[in-house]
HTML snippet that shows the backbone in 3Dmol.js (N, CA, C, O; Angstrom):
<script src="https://3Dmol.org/build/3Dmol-min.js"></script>
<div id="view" style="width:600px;height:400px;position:relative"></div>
<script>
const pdb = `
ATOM      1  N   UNK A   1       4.940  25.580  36.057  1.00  0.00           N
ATOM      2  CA  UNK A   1       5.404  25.300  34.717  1.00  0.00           C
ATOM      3  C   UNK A   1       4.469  24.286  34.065  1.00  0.00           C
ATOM      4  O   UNK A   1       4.166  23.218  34.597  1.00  0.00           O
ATOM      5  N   UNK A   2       4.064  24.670  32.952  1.00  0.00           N
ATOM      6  CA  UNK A   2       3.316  23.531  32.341  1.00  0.00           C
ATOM      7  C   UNK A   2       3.863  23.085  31.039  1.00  0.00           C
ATOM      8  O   UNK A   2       3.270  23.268  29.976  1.00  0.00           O
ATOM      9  N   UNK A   3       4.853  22.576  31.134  1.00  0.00           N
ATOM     10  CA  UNK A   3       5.811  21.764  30.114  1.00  0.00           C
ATOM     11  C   UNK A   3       5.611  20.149  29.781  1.00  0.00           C
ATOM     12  O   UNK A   3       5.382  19.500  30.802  1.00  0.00           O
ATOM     13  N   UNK A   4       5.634  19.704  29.080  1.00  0.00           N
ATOM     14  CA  UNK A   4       5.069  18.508  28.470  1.00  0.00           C
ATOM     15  C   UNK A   4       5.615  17.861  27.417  1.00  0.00           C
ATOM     16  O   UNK A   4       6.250  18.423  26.525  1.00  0.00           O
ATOM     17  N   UNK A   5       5.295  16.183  27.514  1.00  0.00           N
ATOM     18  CA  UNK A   5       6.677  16.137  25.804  1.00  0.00           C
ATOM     19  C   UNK A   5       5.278  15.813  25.184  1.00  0.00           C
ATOM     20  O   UNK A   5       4.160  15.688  25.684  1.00  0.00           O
ATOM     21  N   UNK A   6       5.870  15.701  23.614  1.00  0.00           N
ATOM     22  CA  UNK A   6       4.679  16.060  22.413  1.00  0.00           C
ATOM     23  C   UNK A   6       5.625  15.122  21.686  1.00  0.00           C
ATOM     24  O   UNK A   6       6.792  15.256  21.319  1.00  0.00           O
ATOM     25  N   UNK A   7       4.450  13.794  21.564  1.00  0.00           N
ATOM     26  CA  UNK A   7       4.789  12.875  20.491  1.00  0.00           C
ATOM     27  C   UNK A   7       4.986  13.097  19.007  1.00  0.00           C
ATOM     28  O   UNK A   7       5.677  12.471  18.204  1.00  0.00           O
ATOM     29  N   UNK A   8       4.123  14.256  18.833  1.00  0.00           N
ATOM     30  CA  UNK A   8       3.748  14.520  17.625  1.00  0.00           C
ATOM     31  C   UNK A   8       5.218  15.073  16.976  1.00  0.00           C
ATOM     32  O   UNK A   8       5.909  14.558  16.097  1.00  0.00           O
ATOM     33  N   UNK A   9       5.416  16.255  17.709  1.00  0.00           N
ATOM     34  CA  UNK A   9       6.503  16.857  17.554  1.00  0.00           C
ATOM     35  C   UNK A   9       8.395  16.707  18.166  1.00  0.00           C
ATOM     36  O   UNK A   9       9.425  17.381  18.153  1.00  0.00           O
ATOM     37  N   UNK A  10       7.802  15.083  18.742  1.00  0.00           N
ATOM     38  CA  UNK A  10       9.240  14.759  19.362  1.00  0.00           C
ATOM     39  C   UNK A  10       9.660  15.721  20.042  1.00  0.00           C
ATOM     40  O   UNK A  10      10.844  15.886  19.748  1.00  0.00           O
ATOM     41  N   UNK A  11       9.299  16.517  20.866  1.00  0.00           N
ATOM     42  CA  UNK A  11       9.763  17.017  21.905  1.00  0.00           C
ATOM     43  C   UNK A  11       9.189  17.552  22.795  1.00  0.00           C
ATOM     44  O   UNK A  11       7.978  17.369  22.665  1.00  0.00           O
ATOM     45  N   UNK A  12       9.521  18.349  23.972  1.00  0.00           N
ATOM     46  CA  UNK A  12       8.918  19.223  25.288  1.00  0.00           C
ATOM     47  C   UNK A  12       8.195  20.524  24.444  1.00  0.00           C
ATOM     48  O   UNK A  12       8.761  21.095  23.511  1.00  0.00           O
ATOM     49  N   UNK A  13       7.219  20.781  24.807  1.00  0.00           N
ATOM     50  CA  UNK A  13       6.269  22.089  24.722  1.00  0.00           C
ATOM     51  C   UNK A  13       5.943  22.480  25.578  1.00  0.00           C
ATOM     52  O   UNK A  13       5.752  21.736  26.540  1.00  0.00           O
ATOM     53  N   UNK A  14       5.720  23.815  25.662  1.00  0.00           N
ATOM     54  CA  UNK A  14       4.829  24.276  27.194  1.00  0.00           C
ATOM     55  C   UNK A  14       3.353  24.751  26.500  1.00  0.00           C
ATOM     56  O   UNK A  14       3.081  24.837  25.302  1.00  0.00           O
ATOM     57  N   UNK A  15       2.402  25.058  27.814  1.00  0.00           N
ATOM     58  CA  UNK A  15       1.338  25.316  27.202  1.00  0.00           C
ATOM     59  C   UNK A  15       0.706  25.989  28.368  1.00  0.00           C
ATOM     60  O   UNK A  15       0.189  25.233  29.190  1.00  0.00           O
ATOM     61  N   UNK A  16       0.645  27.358  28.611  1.00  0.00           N
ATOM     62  CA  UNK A  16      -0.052  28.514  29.346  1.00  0.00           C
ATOM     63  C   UNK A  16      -1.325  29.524  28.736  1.00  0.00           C
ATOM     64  O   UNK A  16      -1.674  29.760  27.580  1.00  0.00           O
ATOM     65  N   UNK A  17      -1.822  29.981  30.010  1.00  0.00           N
ATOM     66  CA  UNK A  17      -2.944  30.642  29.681  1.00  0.00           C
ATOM     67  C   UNK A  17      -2.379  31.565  30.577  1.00  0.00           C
ATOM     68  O   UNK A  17      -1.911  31.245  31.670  1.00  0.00           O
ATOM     69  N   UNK A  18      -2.447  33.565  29.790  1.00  0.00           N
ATOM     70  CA  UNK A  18      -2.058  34.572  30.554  1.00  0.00           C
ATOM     71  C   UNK A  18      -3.107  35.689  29.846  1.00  0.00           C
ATOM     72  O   UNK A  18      -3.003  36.253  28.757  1.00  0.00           O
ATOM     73  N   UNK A  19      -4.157  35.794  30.875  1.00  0.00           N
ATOM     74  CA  UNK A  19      -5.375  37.165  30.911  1.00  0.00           C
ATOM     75  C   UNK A  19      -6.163  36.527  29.551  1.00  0.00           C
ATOM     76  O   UNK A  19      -6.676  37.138  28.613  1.00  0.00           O
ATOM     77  N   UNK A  20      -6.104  35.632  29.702  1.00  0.00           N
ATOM     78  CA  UNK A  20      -7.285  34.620  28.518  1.00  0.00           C
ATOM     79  C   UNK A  20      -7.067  34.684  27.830  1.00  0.00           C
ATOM     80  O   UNK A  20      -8.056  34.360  27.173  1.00  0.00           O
ATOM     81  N   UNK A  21      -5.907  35.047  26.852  1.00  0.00           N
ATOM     82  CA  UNK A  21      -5.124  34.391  26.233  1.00  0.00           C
ATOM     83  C   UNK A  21      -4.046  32.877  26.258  1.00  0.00           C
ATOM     84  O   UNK A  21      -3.122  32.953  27.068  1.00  0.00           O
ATOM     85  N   UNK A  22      -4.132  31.578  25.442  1.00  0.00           N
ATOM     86  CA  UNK A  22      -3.326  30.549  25.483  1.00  0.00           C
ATOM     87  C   UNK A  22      -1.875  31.447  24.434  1.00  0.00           C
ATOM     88  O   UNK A  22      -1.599  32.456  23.784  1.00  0.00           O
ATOM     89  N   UNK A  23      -1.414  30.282  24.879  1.00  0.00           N
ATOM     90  CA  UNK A  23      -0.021  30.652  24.722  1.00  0.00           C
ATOM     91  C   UNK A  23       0.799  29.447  24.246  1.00  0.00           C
ATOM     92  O   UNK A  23       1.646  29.196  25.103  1.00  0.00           O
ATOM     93  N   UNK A  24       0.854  28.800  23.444  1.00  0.00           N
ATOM     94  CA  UNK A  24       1.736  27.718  23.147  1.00  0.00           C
ATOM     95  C   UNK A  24       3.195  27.549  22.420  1.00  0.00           C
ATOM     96  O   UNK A  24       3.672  28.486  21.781  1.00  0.00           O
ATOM     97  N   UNK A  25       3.766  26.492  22.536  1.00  0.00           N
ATOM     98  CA  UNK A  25       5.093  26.578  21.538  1.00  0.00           C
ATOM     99  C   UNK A  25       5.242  26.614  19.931  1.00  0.00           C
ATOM    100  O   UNK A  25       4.595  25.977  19.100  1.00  0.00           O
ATOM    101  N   UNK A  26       5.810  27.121  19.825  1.00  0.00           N
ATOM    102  CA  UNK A  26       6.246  27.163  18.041  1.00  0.00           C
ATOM    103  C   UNK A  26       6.216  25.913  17.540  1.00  0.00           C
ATOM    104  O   UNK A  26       5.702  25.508  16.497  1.00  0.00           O
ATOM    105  N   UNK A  27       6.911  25.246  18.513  1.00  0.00           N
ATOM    106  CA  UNK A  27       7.919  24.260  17.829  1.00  0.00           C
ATOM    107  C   UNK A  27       8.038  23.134  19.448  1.00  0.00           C
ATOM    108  O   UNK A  27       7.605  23.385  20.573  1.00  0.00           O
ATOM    109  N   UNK A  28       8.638  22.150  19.050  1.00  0.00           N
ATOM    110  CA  UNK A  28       9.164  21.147  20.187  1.00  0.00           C
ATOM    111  C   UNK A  28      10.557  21.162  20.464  1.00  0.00           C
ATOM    112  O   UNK A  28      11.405  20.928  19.603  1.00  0.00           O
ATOM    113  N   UNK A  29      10.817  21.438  21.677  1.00  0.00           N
ATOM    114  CA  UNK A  29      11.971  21.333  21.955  1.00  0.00           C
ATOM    115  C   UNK A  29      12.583  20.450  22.470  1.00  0.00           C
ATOM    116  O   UNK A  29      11.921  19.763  23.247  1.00  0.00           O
ATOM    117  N   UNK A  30      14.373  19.999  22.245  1.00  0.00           N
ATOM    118  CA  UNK A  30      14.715  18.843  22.439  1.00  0.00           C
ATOM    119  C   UNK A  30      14.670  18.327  24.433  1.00  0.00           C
ATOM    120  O   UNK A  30      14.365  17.313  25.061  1.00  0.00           O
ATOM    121  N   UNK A  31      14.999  19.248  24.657  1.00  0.00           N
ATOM    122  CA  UNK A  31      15.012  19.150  25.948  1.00  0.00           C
ATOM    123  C   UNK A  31      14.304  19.922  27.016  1.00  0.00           C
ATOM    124  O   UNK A  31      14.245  21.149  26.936  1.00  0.00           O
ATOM    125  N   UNK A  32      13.821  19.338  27.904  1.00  0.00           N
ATOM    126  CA  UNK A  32      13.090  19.566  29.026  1.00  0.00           C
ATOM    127  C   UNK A  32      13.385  21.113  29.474  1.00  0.00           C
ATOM    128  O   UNK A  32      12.512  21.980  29.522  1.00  0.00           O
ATOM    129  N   UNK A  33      14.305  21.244  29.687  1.00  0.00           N
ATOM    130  CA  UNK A  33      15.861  22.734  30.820  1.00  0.00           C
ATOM    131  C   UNK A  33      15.138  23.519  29.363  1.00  0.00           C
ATOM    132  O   UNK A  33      14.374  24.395  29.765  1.00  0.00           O
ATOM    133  N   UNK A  34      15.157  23.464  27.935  1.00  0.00           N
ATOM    134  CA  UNK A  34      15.071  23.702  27.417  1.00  0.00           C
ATOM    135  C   UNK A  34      13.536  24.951  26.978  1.00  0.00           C
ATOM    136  O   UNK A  34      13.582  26.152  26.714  1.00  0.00           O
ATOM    137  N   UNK A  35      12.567  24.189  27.049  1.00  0.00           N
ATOM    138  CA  UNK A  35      11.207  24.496  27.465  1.00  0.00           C
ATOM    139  C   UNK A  35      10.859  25.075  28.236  1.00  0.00           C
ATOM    140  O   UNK A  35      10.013  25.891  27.873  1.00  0.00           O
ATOM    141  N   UNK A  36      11.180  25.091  29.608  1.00  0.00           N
ATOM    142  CA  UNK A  36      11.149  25.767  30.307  1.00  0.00           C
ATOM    143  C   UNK A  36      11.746  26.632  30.471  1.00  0.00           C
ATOM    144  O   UNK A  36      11.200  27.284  31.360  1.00  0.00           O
ATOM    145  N   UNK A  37      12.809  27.204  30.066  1.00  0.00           N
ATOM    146  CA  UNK A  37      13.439  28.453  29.890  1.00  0.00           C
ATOM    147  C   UNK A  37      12.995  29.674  28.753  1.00  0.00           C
ATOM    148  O   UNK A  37      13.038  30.904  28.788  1.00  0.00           O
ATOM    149  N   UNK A  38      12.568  28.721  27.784  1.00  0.00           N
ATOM    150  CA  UNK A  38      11.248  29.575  27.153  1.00  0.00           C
ATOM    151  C   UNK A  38       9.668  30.192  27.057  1.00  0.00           C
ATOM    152  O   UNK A  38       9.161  31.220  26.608  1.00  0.00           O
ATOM    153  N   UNK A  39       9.119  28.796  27.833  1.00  0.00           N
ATOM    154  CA  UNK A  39       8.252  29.558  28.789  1.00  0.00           C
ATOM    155  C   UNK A  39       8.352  30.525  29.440  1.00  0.00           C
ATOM    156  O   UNK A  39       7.676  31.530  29.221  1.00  0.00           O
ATOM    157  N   UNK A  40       9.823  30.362  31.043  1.00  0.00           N
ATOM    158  CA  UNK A  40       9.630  31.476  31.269  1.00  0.00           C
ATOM    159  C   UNK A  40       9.967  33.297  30.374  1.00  0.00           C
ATOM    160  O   UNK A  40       9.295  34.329  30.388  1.00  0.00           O
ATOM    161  N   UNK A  41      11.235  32.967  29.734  1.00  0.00           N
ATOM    162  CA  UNK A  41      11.195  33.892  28.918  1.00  0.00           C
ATOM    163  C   UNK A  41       9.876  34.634  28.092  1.00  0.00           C
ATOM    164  O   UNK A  41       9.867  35.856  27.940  1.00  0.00           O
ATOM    165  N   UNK A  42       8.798  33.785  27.591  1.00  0.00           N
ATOM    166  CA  UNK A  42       7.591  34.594  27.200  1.00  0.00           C
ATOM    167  C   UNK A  42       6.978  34.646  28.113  1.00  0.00           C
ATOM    168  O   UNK A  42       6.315  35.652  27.862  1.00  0.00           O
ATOM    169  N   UNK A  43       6.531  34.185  29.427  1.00  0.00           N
ATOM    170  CA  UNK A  43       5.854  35.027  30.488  1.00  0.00           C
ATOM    171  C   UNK A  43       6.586  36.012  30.891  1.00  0.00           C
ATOM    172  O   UNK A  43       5.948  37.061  30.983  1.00  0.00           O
ATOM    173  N   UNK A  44       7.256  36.054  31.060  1.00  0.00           N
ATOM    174  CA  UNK A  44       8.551  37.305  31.957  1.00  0.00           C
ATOM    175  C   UNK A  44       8.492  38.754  30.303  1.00  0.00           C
ATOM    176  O   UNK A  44       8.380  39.931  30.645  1.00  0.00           O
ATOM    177  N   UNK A  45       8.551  38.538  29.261  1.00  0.00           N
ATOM    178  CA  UNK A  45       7.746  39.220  28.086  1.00  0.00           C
ATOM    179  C   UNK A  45       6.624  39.668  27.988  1.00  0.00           C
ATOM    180  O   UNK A  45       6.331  40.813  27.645  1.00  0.00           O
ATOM    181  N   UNK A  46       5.413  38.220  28.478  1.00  0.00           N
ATOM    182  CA  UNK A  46       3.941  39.234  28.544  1.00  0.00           C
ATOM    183  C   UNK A  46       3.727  40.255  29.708  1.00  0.00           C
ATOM    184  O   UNK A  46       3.151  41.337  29.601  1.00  0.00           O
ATOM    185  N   UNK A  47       4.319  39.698  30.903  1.00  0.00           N
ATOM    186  CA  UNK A  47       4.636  40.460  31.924  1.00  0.00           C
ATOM    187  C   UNK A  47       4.739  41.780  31.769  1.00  0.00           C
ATOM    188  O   UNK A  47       3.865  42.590  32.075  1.00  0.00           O
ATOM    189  N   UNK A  48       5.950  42.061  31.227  1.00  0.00           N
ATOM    190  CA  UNK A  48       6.527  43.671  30.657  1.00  0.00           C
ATOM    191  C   UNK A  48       5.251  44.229  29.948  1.00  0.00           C
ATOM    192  O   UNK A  48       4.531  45.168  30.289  1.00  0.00           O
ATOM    193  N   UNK A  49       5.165  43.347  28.807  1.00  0.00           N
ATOM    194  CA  UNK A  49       4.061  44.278  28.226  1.00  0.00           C
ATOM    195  C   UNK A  49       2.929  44.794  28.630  1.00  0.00           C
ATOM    196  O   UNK A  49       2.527  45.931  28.381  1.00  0.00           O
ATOM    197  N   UNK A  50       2.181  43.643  29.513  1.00  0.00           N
ATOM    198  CA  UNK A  50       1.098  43.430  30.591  1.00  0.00           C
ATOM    199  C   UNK A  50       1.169  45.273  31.069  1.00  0.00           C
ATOM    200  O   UNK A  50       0.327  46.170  31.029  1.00  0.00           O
ATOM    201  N   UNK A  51       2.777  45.211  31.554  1.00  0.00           N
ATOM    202  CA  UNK A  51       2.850  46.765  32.555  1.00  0.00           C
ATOM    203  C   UNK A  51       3.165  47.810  31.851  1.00  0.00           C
ATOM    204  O   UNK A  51       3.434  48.865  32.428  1.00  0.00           O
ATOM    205  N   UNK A  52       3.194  47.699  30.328  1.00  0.00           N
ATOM    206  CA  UNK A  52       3.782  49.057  29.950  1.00  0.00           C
ATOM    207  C   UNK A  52       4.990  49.201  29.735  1.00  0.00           C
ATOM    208  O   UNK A  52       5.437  50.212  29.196  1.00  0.00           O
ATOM    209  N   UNK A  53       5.702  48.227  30.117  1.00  0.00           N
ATOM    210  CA  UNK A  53       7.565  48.449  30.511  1.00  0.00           C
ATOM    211  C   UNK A  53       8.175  48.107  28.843  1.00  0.00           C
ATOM    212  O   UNK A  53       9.152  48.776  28.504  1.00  0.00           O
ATOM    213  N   UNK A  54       7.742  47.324  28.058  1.00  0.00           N
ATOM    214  CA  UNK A  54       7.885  46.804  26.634  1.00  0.00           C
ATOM    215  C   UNK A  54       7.103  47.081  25.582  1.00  0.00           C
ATOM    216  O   UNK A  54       6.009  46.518  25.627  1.00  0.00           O
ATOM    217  N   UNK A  55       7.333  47.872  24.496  1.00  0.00           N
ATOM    218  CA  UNK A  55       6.284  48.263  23.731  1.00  0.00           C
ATOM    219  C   UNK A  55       6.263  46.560  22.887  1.00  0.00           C
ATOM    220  O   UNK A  55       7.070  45.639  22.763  1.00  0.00           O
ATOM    221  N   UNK A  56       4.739  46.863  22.414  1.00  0.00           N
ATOM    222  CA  UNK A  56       4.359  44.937  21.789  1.00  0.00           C
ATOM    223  C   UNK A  56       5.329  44.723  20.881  1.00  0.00           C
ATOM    224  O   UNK A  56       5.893  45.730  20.451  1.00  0.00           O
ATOM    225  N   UNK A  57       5.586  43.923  20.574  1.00  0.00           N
ATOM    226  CA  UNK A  57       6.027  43.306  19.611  1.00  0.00           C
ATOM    227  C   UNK A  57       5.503  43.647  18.220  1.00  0.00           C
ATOM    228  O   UNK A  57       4.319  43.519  17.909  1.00  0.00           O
ATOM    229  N   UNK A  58       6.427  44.075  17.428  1.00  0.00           N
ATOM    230  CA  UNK A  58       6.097  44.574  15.441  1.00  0.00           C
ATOM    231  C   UNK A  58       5.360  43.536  14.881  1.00  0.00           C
ATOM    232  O   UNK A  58       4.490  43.928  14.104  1.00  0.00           O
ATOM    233  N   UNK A  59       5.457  42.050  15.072  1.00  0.00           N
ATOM    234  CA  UNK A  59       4.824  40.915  14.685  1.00  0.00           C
ATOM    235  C   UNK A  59       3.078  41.359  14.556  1.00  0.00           C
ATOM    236  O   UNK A  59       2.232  41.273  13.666  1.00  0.00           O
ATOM    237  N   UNK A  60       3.115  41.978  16.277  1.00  0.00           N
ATOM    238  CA  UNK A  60       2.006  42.129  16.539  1.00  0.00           C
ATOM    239  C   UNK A  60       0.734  43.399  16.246  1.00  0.00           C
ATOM    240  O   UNK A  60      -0.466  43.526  16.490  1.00  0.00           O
ATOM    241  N   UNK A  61       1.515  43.973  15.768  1.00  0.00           N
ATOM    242  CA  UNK A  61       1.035  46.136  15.919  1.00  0.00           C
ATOM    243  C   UNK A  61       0.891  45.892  14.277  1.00  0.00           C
ATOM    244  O   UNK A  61       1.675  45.257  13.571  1.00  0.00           O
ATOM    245  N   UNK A  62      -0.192  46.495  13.913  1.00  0.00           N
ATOM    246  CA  UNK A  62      -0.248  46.996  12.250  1.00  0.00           C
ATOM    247  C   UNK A  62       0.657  48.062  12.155  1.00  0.00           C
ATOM    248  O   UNK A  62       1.260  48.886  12.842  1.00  0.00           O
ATOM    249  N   UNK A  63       0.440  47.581  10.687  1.00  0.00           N
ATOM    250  CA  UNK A  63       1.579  48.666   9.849  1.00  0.00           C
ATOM    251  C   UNK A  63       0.451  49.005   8.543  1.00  0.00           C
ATOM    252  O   UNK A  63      -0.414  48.499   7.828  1.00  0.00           O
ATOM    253  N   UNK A  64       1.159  50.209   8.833  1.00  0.00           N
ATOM    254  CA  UNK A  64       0.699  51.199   7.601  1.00  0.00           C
ATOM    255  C   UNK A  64       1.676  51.417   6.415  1.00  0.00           C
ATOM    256  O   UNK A  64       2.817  51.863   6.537  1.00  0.00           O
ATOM    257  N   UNK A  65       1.154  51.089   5.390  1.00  0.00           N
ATOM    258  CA  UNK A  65       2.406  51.591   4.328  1.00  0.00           C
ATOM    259  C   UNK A  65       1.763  52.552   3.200  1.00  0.00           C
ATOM    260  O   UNK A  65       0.672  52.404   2.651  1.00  0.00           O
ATOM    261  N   UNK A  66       2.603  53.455   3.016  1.00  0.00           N
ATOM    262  CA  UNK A  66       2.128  54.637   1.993  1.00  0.00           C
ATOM    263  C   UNK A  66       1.763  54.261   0.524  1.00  0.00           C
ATOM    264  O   UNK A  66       1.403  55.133  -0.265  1.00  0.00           O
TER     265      UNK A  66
END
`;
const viewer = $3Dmol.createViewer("view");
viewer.addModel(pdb, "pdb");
viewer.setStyle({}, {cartoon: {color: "spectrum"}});
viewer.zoomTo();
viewer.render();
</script>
């Protein structure tokens, strides 16, 4: 886990690297239990996608509009 508090943002952030891509928090969170449950939640996400099991995320995929 690489979770950390952030003065800046008054709270815990995590901060990973997955297939050379970084990966950081949105935002600061208030609590520690906190951070880390979101970390793992977006690794356990790139994971899926990593295998095929999750199509990407809409954020991420262009869109075409007529």
């Amino acid at each position: 886990m690489t979770v950390y508090w952030d003065p800046k943002s008054k709270g815990y952030r995590y901060d990973f690297q997955h297939l050379g891509r970084r990966h950081t928090s949105p935002r600061g969170f208030p609590l520690k239990s906190e951070a880390q449950e979101a970390e793992a939640h977006r690794k356990r996400d790139l994971r899926r996608q990593a295998a095929g099991l999750d199509p990407i995320y809409a954020a991420e995929s262009p869109t075409f509009h007529a």
